[in-house]
VOPAGU-2260 file (C-alpha; in pm, 1 decimal, decimal comma):
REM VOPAGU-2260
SITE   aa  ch    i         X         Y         Z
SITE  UNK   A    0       0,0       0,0       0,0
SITE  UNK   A    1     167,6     326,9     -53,8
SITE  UNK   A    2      80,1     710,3     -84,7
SITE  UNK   A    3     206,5    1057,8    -121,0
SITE  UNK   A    4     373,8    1223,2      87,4
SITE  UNK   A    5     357,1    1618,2      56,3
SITE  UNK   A    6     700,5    1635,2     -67,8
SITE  UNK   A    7     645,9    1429,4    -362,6
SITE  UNK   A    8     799,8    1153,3    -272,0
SITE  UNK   A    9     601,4     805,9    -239,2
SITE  UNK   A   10     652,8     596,7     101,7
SITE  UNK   A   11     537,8     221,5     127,0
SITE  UNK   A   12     450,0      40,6     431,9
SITE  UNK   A   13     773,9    -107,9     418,0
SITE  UNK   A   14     962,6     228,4     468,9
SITE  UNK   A   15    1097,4     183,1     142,3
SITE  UNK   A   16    1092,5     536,3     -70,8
SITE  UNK   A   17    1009,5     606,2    -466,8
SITE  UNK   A   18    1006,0     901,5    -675,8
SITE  UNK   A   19     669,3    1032,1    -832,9
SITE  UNK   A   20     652,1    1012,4   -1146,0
SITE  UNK   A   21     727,8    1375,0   -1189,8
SITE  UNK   A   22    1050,3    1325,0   -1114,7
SITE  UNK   A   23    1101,4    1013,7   -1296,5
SITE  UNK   A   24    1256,8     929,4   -1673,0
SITE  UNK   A   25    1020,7     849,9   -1968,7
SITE  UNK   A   26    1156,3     502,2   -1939,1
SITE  UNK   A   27    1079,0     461,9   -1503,6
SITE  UNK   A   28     726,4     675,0   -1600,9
SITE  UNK   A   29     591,1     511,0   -1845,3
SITE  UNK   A   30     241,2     347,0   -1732,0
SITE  UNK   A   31     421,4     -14,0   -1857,5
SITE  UNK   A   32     694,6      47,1   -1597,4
SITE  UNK   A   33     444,5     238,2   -1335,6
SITE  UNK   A   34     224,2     -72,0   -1350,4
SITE  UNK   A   35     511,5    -299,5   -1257,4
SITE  UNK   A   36     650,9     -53,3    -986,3
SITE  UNK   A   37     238,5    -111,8    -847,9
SITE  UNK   A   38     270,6    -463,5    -870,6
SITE  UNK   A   39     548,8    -512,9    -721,4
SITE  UNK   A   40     429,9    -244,6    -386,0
SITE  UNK   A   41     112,6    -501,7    -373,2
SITE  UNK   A   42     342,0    -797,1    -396,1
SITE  UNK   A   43     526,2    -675,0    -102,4
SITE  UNK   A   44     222,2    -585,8     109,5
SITE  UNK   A   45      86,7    -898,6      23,7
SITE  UNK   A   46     373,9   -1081,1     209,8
SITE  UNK   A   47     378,6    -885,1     505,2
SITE  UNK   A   48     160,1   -1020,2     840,4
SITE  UNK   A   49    -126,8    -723,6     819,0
SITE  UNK   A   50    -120,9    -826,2     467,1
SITE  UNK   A   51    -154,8   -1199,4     500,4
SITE  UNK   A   52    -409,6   -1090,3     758,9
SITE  UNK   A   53    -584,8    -920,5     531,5
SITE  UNK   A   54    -573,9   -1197,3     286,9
SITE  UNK   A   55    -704,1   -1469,9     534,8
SITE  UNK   A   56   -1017,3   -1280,1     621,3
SITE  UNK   A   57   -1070,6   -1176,3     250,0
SITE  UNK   A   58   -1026,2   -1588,4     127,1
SITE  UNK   A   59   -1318,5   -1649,0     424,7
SITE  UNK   A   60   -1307,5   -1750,5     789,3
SITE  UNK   A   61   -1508,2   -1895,1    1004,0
SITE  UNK   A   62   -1579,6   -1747,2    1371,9
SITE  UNK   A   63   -1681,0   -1968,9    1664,2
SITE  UNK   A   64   -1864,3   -1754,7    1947,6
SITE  UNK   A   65   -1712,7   -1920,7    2287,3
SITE  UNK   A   66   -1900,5   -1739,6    2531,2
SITE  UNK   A   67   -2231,1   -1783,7    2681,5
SITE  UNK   A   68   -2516,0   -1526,8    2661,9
SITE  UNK   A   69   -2552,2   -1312,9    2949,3
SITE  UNK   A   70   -2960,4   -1416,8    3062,8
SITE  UNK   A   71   -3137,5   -1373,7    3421,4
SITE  UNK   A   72   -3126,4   -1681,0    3621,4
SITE  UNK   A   73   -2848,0   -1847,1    3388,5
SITE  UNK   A   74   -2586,4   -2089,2    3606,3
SITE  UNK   A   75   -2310,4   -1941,7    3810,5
SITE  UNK   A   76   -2103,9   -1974,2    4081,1
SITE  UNK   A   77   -2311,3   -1887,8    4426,4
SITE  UNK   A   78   -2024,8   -1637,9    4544,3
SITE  UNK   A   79   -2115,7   -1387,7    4327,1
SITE  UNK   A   80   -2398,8   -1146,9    4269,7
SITE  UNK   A   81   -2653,9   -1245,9    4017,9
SITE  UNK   A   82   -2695,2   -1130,5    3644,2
SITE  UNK   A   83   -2991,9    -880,7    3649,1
SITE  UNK   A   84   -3122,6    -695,3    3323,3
SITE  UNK   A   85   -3373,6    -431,2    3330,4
SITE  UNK   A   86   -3503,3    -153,6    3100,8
SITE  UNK   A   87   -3537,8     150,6    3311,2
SITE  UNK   A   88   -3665,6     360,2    2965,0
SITE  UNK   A   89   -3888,3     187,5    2716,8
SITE  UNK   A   90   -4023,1     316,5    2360,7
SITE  UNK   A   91   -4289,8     567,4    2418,2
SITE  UNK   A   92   -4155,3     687,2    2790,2
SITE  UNK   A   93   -4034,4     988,2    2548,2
SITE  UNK   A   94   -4147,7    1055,5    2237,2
SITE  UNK   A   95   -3953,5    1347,3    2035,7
SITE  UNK   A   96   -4145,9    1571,4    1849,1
SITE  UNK   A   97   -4067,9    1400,9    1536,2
SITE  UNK   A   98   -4186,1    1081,4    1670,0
SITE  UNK   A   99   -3828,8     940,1    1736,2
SITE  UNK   A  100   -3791,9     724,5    2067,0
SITE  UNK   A  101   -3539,5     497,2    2236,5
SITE  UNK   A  102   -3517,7     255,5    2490,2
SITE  UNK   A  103   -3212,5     153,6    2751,6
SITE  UNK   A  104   -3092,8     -80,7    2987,2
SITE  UNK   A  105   -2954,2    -116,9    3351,4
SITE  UNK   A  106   -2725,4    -417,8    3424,3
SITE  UNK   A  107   -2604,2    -533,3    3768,7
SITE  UNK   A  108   -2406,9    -858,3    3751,7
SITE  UNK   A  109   -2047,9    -971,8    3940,7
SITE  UNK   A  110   -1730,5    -972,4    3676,2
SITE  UNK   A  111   -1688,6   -1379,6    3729,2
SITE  UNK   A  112   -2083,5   -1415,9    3604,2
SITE  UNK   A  113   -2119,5   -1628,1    3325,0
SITE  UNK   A  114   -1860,3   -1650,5    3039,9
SITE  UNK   A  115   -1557,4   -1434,5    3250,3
SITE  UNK   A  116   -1179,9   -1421,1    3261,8
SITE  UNK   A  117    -980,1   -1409,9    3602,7
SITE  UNK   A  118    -772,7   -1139,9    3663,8
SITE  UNK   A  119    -466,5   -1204,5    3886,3
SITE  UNK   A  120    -614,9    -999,6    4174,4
SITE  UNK   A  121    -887,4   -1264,8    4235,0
SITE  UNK   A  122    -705,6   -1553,3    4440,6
SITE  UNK   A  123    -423,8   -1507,2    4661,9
SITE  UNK   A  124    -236,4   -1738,4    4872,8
SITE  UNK   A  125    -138,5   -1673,2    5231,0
SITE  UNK   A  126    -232,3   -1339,8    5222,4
SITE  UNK   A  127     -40,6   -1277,1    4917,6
SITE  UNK   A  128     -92,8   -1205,8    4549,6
SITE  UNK   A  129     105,5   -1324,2    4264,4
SITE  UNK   A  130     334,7   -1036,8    4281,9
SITE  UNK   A  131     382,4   -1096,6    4650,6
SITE  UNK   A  132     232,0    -773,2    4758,9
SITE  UNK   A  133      -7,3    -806,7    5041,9
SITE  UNK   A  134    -351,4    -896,5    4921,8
SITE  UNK   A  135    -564,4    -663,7    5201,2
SITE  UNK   A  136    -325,8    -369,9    5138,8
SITE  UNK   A  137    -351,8    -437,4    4763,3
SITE  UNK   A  138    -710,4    -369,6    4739,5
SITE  UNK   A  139    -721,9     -42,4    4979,8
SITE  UNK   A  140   -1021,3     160,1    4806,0
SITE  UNK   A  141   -1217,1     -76,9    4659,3
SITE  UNK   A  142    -989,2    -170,3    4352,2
SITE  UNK   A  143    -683,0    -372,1    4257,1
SITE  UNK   A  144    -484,1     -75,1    4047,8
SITE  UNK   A  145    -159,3    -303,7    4023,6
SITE  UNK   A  146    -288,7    -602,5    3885,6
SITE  UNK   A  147    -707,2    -533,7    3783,3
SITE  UNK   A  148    -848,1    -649,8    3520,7
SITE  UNK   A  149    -782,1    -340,0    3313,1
SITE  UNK   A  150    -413,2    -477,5    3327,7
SITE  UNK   A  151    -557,6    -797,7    3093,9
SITE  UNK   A  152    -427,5    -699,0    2745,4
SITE  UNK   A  153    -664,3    -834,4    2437,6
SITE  UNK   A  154    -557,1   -1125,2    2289,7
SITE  UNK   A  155    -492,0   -1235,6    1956,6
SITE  UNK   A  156    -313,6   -1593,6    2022,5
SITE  UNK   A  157    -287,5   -1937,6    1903,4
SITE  UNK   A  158    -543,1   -2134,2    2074,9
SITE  UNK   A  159    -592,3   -2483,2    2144,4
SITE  UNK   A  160    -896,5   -2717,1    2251,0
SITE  UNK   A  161    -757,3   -3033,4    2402,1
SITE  UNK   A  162   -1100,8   -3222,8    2362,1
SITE  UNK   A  163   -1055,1   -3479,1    2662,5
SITE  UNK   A  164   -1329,0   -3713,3    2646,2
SITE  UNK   A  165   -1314,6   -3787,0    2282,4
SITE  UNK   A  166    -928,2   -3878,5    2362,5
SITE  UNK   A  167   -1033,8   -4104,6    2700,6
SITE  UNK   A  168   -1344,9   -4266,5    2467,2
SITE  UNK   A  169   -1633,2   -4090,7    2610,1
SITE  UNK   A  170   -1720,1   -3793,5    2344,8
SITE  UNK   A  171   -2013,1   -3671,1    2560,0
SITE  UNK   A  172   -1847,1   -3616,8    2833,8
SITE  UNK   A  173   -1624,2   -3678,1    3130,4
SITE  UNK   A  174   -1805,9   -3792,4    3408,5
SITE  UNK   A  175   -1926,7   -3597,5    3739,6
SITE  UNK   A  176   -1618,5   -3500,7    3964,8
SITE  UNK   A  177   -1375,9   -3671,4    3775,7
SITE  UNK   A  178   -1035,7   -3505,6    3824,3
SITE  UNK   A  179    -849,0   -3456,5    3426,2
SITE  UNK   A  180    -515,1   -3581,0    3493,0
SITE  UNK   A  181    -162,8   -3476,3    3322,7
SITE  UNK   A  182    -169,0   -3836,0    3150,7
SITE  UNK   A  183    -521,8   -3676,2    3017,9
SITE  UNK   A  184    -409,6   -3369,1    2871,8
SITE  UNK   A  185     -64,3   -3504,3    2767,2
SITE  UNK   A  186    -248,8   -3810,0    2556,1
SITE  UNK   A  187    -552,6   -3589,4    2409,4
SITE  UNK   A  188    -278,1   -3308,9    2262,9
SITE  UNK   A  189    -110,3   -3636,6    2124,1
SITE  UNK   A  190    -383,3   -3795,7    1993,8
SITE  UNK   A  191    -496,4   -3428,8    1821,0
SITE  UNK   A  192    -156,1   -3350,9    1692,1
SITE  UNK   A  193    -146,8   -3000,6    1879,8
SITE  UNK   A  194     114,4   -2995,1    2101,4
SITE  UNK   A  195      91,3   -2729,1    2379,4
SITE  UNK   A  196     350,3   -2419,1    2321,0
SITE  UNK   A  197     471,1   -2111,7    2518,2
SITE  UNK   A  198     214,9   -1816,3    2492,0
SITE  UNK   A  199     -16,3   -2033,4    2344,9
SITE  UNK   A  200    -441,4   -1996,0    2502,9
SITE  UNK   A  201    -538,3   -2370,8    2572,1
SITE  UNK   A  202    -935,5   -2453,9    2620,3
SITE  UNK   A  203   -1010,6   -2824,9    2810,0
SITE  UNK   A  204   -1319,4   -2985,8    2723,1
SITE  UNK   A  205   -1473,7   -3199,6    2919,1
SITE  UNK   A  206   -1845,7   -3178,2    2811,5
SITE  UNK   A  207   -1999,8   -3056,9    3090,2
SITE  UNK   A  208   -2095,6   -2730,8    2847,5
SITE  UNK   A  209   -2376,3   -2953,5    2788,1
SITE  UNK   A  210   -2571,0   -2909,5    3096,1
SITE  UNK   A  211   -2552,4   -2556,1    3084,2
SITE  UNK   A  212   -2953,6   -2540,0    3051,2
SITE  UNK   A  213   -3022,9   -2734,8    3412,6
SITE  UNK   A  214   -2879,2   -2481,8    3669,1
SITE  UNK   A  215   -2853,5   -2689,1    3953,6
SITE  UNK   A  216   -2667,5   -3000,8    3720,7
SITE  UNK   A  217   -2428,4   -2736,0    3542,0
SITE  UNK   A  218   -2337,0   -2604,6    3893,9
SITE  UNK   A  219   -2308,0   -2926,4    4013,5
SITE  UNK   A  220   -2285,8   -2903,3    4393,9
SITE  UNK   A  221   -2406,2   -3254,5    4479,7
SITE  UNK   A  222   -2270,2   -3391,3    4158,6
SITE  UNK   A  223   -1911,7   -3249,5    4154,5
SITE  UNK   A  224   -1765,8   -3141,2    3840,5
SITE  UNK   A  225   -1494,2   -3224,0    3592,0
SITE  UNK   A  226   -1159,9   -3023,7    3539,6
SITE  UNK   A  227    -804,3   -3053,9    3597,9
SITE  UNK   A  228    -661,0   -3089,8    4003,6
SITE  UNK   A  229    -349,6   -2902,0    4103,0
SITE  UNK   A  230    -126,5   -3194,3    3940,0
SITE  UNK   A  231    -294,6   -3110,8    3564,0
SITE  UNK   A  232    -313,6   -2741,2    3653,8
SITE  UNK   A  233      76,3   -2771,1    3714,6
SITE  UNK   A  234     124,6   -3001,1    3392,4
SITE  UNK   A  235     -21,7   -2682,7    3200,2
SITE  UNK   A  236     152,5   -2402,9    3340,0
SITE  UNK   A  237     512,7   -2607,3    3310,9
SITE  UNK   A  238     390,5   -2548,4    2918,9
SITE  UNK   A  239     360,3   -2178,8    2964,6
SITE  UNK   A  240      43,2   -2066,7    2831,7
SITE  UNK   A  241     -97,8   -1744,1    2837,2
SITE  UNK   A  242    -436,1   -1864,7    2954,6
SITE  UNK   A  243    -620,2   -2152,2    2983,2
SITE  UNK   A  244    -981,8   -2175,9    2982,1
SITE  UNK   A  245   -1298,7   -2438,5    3033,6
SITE  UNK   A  246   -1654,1   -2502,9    2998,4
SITE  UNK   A  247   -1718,5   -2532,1    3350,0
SITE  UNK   A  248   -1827,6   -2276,2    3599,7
SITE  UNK   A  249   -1466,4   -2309,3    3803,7
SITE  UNK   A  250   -1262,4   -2450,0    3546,3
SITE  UNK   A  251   -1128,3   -2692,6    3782,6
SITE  UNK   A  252   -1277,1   -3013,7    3930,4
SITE  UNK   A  253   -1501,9   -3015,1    4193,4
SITE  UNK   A  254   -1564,8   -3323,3    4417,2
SITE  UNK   A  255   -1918,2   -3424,6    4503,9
SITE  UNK   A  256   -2061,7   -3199,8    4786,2
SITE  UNK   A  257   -1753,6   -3003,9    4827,2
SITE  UNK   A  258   -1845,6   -2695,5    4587,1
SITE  UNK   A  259   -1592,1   -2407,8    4584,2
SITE  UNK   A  260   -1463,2   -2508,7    4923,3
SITE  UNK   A  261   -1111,9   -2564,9    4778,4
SITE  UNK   A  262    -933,7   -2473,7    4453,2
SITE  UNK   A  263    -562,5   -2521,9    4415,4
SITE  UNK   A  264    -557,6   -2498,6    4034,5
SITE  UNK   A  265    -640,5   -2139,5    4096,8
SITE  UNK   A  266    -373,5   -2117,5    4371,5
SITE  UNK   A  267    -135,6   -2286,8    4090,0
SITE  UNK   A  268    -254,5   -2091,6    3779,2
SITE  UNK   A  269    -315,1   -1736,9    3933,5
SITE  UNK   A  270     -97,8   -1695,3    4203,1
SITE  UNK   A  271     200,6   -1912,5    4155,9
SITE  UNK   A  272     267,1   -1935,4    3784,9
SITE  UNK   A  273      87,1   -1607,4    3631,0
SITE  UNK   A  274    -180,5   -1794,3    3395,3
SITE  UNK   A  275    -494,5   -1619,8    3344,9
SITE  UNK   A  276    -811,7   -1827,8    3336,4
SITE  UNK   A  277   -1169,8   -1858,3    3136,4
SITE  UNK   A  278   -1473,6   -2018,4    3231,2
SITE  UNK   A  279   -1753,4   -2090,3    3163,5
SITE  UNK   A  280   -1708,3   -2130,6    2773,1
SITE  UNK   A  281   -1874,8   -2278,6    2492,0
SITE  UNK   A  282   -1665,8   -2582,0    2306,9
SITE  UNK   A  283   -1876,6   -2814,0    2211,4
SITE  UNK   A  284   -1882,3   -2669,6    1814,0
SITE  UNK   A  285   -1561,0   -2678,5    1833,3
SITE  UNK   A  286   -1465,6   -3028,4    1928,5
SITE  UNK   A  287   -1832,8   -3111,7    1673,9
SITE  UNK   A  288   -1605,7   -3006,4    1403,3
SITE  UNK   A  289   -1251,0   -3113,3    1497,5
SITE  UNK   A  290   -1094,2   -2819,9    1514,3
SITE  UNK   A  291    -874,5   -2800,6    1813,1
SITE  UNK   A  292    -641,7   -2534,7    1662,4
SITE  UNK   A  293    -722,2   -2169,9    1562,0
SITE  UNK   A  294    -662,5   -1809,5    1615,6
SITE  UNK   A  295    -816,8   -1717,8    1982,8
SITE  UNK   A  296    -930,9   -1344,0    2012,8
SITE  UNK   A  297   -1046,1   -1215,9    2345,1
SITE  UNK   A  298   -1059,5    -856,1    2494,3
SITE  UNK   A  299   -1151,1    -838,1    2863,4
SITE  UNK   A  300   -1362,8    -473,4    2946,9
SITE  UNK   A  301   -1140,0    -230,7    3092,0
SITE  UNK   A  302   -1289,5    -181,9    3444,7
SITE  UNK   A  303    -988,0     -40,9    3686,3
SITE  UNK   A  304    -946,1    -242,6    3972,4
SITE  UNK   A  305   -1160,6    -540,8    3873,2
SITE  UNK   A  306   -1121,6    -920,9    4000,8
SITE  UNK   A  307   -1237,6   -1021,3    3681,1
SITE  UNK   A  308   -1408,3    -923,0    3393,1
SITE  UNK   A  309   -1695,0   -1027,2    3150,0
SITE  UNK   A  310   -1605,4   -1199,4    2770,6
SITE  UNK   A  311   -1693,2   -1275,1    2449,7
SITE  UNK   A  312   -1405,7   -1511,1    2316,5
SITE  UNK   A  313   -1388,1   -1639,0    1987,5
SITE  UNK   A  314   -1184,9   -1903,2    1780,8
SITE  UNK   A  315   -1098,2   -1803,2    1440,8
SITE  UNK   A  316   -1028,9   -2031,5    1125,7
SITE  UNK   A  317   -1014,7   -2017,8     789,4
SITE  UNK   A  318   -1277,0   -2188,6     491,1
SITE  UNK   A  319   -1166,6   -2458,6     346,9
């Protein structure tokens, strides 16, 4: 892509510099030689990573919504307030003189409320956070400022969706409490061909997504839960991902009747190793389709001082 610059002289993304053809021979300005000077700017843009960006969403992709509609009464951890939506205007409150009118809302919810990503102010350990400063002192005024969720930058990553119970032979899902073991994540990325690397954002299915619809079996109190313990919460962060992220309310497993009564792969992920973490996601399409590898986009809302914040991730891949 290139332009003019006031001086005359043509720049290209590439910070490469040509004359205009004002200042060029008959030979270099002829349209014959202009055209291939064109082609050859496109060529380079072409080649460049905006430019293959470019290319990939003009050839087609396909987007997979992760998250979960935000909906009144929808499942969700009992330690935080309650998703509430009202309209506090409606059409016809006001009517404007040309008969224009508009409506508006009021939300109240808590930032780990349905589909959510952790900030690294939201566990700490012994009285500490993850940069050891004291948790109680940390949050004097009512926010986090050092390490909020405002401090989450977007994300534009490789992402991968180690599918776990089509890799242990039970594609619905894994069952109630069951605890996804390194041996269970290290032989489903085997089995997919998508081994884990550094940066990387990796999403564990385990099914329970599918229960979203019953409250009470989605939260699964009495039931327990599937996810990863502290040993497969470890196994993940020795691979150094940026995030990691589930389809469960507390991404990790919960034993029958225990609830949220105690959570090391937080203490692991958040505190000790500096691994953000999703819940609550959708991944069944994903795992429908087989793709466990894609582009993973995800922007938390900027609130200063937040434990957490609300999301809309999505998976990105091409057509075809």
């Amino acid at each position: 892509m290139t332009g003019v610059g006031i001086t005359g002289v043509r720049t290209s993304d590439e910070g490469r510099e040509a004359l205009s053809p004002e200042a060029l021979s008959p030979e270099e300005s002829s349209p014959e030689a202009l055209s291939r000077e064109e082609s050859s700017a496109e060529e380079a843009h072409a080649t460049t990573t905006t430019g293959l960006l470019l290319r990939a969403v003009q050839d087609g992709i396909r987007i997979y919504d992760l998250g979960r509609p935000l909906t009144i009464g929808m499942p969700q951890s009992p330690n935080h307030p309650a998703f509430w939506h009202a309209l506090p205007r409606r059409h016809g409150d006001m009517v404007r003189a040309d008969g224009g009118s508009a409506a508006n809302d009021v939300i109240t919810m808590g930032t780990h409320v349905g589909t959510h990503i952790d900030a690294f102010s939201h566990v700490s350990q012994d009285g500490r956070l993850i940069d050891g400063s004291d948790a109680v002192e940390a949050s004097r005024g009512g926010r986090f400022a050092a390490l909020g969720a405002h401090t989450i930058a977007p994300m534009l990553r490789r992402g991968v969706l180690l599918d776990v119970p089509a890799a242990l032979g039970t594609p619905e899902g894994c069952a109630p409490g069951y605890e996804i073991t390194p041996d269970d994540l290290a032989a489903t990325a085997e089995r997919q061909g998508t081994p884990i690397g550094a940066g990387d954002v990796v999403l564990i299915r385990s099914g329970w997504g599918r229960l979203f619809g019953d409250r009470d079996a989605y939260t699964g109190l009495e039931s327990g839960v599937p996810g990863v313990g502290e040993a497969g919460a470890t196994w993940l962060a020795d691979h150094e991902p940026h995030a990691v992220g589930a389809d469960t309310i507390a991404f990790e497993c919960l034993k029958p009747g225990g609830g949220h009564s105690l959570l090391p792969a937080h203490r692991v992920l958040l505190v000790e190793r500096g691994v953000y973490i999703i819940e609550t996601m959708v991944l069944d399409e994903l795992a429908a389709d087989g793709v466990h590898e894609f582009a993973f986009v995800l922007s938390p809302l900027p609130i200063f001082g937040a434990t957490g914040s609300p999301v809309r991730p999505l998976a990105v891949v091409g057509r075809g």
